[in-house]
C-alpha distance (Angstrom), angle and dihedral (degrees) to the residues before:
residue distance angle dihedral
X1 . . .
X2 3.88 . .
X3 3.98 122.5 .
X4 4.10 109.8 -141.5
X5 3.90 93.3 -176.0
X6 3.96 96.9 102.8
X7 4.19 91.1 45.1
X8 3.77 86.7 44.3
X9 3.93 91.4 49.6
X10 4.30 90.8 44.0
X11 3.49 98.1 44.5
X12 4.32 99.4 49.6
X13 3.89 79.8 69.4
X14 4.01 91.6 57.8
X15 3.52 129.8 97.6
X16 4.22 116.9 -111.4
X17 3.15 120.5 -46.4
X18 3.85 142.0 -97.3
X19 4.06 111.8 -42.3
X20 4.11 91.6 -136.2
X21 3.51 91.9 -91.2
X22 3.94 99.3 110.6
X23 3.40 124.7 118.8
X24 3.77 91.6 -139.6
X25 4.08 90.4 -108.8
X26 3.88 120.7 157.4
X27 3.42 119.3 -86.7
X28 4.10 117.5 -167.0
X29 3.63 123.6 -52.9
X30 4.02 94.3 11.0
X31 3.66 99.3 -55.9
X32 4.05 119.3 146.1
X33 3.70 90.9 -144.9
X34 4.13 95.8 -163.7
X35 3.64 79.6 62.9
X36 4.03 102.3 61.1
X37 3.93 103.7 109.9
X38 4.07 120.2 173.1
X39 3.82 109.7 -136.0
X40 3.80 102.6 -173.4
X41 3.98 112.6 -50.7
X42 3.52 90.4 -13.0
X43 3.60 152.2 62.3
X44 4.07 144.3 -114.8
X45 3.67 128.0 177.9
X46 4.29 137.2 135.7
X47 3.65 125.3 -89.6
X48 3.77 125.2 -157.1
X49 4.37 96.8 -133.1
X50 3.82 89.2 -172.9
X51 3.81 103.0 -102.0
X52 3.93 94.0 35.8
X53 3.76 145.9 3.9
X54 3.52 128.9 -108.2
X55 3.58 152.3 -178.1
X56 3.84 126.1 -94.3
X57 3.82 119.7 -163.3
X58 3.77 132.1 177.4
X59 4.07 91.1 -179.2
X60 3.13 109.3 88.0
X61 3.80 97.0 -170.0
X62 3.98 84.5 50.6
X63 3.70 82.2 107.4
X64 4.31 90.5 -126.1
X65 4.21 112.4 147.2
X66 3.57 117.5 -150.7
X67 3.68 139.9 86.3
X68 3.65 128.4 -12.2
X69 4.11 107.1 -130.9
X70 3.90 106.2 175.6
X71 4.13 103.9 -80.1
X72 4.07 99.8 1.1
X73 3.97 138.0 44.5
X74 3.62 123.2 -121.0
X75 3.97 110.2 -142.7
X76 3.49 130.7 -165.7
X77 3.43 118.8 -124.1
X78 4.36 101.0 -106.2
X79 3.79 138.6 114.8
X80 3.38 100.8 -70.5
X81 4.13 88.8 52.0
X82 3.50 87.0 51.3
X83 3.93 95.2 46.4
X84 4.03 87.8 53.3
X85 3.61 90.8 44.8
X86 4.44 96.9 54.5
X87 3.98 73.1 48.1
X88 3.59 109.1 63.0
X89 3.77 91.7 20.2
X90 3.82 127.5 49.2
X91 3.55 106.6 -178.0
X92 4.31 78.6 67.1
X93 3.69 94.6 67.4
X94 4.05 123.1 73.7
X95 3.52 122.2 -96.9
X96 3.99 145.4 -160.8
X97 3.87 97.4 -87.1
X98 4.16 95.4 172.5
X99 3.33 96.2 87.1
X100 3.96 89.6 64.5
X101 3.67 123.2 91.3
X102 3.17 97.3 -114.6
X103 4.11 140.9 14.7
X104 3.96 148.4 179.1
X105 3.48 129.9 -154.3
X106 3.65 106.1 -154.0
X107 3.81 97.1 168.5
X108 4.11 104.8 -157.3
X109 4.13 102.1 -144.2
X110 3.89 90.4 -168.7
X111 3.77 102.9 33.1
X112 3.87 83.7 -122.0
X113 3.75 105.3 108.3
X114 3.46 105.2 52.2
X115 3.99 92.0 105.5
X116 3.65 97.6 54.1
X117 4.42 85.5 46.0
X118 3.76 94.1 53.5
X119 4.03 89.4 49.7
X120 3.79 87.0 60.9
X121 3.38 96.5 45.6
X122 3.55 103.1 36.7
X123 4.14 78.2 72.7
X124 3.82 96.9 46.5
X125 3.80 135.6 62.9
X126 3.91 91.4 -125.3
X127 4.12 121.3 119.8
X128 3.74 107.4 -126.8
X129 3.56 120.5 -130.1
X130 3.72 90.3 -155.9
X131 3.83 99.7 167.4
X132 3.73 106.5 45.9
X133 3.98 113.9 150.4
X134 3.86 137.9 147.5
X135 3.77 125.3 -143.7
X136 4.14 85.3 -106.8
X137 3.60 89.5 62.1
X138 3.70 101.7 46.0
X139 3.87 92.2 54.1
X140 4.05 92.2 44.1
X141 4.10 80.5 51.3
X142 3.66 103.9 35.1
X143 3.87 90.0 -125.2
X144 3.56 132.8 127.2
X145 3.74 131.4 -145.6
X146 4.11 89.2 -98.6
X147 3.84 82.7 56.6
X148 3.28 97.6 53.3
X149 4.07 99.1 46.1
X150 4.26 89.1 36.9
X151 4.04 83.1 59.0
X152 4.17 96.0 44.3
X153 3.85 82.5 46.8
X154 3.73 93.4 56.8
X155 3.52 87.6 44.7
X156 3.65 103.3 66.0
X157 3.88 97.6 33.1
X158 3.72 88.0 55.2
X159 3.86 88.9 48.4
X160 3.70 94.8 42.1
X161 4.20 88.9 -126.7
X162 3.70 114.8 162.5
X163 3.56 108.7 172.0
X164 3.39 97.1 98.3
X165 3.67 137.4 -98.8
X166 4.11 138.4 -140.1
X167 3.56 134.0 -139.9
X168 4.05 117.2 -142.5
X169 4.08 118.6 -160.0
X170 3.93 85.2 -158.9
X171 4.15 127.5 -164.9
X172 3.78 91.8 4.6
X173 3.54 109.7 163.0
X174 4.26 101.9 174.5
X175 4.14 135.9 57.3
X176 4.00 85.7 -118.7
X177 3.73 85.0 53.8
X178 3.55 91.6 49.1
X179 3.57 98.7 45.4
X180 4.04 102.4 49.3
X181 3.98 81.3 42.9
X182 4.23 79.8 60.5
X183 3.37 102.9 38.6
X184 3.55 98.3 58.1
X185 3.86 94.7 54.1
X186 3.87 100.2 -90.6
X187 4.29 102.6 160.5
X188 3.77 89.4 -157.1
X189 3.61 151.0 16.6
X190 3.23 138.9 -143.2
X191 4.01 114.5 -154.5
X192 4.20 128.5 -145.1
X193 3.82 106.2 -144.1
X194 3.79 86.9 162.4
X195 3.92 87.2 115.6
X196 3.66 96.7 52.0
X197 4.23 94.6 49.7
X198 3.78 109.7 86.4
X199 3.39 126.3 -174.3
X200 3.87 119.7 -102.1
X201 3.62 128.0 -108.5
């Protein structure tokens, strides 16, 4: 169990923090330093615990839930961490990407690879598409649309990326389909007509 308290304490005397362009490395005692974000007076940022990451807050009216170390919560990385962080930080909740000249879907099945993505395109001018899934994929994975954006959220705070990301409700054939792909903060979808094109003759 790691103590932040003496990199909380060093880096309130720094200047801002990281411009997005981290690469999500390790900094001392666990810290993801691309990830260190100032929300008034105090700070939030991922840690690296040893067998998962987590959340560290020094807001208490942040709204994170976890557990209570001295002057900061530790939060585990789930929906409702996610939720607070689209909150407090935009450039961790999808966006319209379309309008840029130039995007990649790159459609994460695991919500594993989103830290190796965002080093590639944190040195190119391509929009990522970071959470791109269809409704086939989710049930072969046992993940659901919320899954898949929670773990492209992660992704980019960890890494510090601010460019801006999109979320694709791909292959969706149905309106229920459609509408969970919404609700969870998809930017775009991606429909399956395959059903409705017949063959002529």
């Amino acid at each position: 169990m790691r103590d932040y308290s003496a990199f909380i304490s060093e880096y309130q005397g720094r200047a801002a923090p990281g411009d997005g362009s981290g690469d999500g490395a390790l900094g001392g005692g666990g810290v993801y330093p691309a990830s260190v974000n100032r929300v008034g007076d105090g700070l939030v940022f991922m840690v690296d615990e040893g067998d998962r990451d987590g959340l560290v807050s020094t807001v208490r009216e942040a709204g994170f839930l976890g557990e209570q170390r001295g002057g900061y919560v530790l939060a585990p990385l789930n929906h409702h961490s996610a939720d607070t962080l689209r909150r407090l930080f935009p450039f961790t909740r999808p966006a319209p990407v379309l309008s840029r000249p130039q995007s990649c879907g790159v459609g994460d099945r695991l919500g594993i690879a989103g830290d190796g993505h965002l080093r590639v395109f944190a040195r190119c001018d391509v929009a990522p598409v970071l959470a791109q899934q269809s409704i086939r994929e989710l049930t072969l994975t046992g993940r659901t649309f919320d899954d898949v954006i929670d773990a492209a959220t992660f992704a980019v705070f960890r890494a510090g990326y601010q460019k801006g990301f999109g979320a694709d409700g791909d292959h969706l054939k149905t309106f229920e389909h459609i509408q969970s792909a919404l609700d969870a903060g998809c930017t775009m979808i991606t429909l399956d007509c395959s059903e409705h094109i017949h063959a002529g003759g």
